[in-house]
C-alpha positions in Angstrom: -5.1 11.1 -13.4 -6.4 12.3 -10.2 -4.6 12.1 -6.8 -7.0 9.3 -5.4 -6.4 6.9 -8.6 -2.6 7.8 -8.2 -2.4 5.8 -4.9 -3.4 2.5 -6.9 -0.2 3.3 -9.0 1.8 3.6 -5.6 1.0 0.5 -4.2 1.7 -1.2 -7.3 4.9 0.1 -7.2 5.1 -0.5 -3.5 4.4 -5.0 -3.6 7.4 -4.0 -6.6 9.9 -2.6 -4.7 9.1 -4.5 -1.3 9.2 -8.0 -4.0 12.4 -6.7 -5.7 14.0 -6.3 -2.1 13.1 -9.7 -1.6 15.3 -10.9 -4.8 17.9 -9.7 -3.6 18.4 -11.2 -0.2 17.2 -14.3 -1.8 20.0 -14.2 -4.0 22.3 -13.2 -0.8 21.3 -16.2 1.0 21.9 -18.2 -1.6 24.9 -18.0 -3.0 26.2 -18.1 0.9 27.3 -14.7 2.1 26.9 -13.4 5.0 24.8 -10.6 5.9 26.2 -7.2 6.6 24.5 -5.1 9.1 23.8 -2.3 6.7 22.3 -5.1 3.8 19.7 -6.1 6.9 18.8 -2.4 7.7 18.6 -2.0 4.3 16.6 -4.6 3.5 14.6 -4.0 6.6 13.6 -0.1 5.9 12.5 -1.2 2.4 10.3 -4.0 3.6 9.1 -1.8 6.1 8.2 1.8 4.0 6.9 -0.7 1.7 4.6 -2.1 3.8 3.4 1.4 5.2 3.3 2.7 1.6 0.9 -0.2 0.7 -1.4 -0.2 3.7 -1.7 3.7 3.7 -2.0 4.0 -0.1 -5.3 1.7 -0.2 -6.7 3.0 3.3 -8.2 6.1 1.8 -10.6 3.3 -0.2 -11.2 1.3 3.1 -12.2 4.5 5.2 -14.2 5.9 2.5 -16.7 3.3 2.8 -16.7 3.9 6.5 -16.8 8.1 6.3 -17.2 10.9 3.6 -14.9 13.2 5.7 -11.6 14.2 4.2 -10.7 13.7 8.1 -10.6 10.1 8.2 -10.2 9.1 4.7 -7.2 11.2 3.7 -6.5 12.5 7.6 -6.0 9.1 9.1 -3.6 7.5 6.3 -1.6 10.6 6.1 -1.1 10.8 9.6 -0.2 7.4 10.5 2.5 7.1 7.3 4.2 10.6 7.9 4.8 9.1 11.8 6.1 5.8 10.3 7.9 7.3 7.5 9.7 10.3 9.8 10.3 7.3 12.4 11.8 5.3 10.1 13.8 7.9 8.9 15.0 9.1 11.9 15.9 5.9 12.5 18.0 5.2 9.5 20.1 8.4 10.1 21.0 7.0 13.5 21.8 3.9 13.1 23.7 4.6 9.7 25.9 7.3 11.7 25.9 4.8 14.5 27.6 1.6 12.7 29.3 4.1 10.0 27.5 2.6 7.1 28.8 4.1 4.0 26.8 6.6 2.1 26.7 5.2 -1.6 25.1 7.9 -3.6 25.5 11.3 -1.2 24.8 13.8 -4.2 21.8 12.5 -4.4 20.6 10.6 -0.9 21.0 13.6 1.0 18.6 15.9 -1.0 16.1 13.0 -1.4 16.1 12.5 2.5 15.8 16.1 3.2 13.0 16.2 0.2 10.8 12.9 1.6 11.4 14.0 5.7 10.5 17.6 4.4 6.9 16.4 2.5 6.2 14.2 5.5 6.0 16.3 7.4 3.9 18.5 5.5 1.9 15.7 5.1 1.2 15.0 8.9 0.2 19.0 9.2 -2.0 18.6 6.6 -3.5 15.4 7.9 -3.9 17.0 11.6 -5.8 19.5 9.5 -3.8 22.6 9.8 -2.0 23.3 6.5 -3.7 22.0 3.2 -6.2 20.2 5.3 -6.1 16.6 4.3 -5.0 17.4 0.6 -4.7 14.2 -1.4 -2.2 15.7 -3.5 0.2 16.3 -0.7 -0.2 12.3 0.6 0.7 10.9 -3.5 3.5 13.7 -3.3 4.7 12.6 -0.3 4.3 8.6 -1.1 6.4 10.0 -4.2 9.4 11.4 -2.2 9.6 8.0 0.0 9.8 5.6 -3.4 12.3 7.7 -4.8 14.6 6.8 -1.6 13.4 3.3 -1.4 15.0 3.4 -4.2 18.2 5.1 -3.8 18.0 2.1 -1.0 17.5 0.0 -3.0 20.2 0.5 -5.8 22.8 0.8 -2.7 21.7 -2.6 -1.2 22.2 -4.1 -5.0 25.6 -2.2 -5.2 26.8 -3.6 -1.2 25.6 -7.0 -2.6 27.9 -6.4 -5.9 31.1 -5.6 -4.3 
């Protein structure tokens, strides 16, 4: 399978986890309980990378009907989802250290956030053009770091809602 038909697997998996995420503050507001402030950000930063990983998994098929350069079909996408992504990470780490939200799984969040900030980044060099120049590979890599902690999110939103 080739980078560019990997990004159809990645936004399938994407509407998954963004619907799954869904479940489970259905179920939440269901039964009655209230929300926590780390189930919303949780639920918030799935919904969110989701989103991004959906919208800038299919753009490379959008822009290629627009342009043959490597430069706006995988340039554009890469950079605007490694700014989201890093944002949104960024963002996370604050406000987790901010309302001391408990880490559930810190043997492995930790090197998965370090991995999917690290690949990011990458991946906004290589879509500016100046490392890898707008290598495909890097962007499903990169998409591939930020499921794996959606969902490490993900099973520590199901384990808040368990306790």
């Amino acid at each position: 399978m080739s980078p560019e038909d990997s990004l159809f697997s990645i936004a399938e998996i994407s509407i998954g986890l963004a619907g799954f995420s869904g479940l489970v503050a259905a179920f939440v507001q269901h039964s009655g309980q209230p929300w926590r402030a780390d189930q919303k950000a949780r639920i918030v930063i799935l919904i969110a990378l989701s989103f991004g990983m959906i919208v800038s998994s299919l753009a490379p098929y959008a822009l290629s009907g627009v342009s043959t350069s490597p430069a706006v079909v995988f340039g554009a996408p890469m950079i605007v989802f490694s700014v989201l992504t890093i944002s949104l990470l960024v963002h996370w780490i604050v406000i987790s250290r901010k309302f001391g939200f408990t880490l559930q799984f810190p043997y492995l969040s930790i090197p998965v956030l370090i991995g999917a900030v690290s690949l990011q980044v990458l991946s906004l060099l290589s879509g500016l053009g100046w490392i890898w120049p707008y290598s495909p590979t890097i962007l499903v890599f990169g998409f591939l770091t930020v499921l794996m902690f959606g969902a490490i999110v993900f099973m520590a939103l199901l384990q808040s809602v368990w306790q």
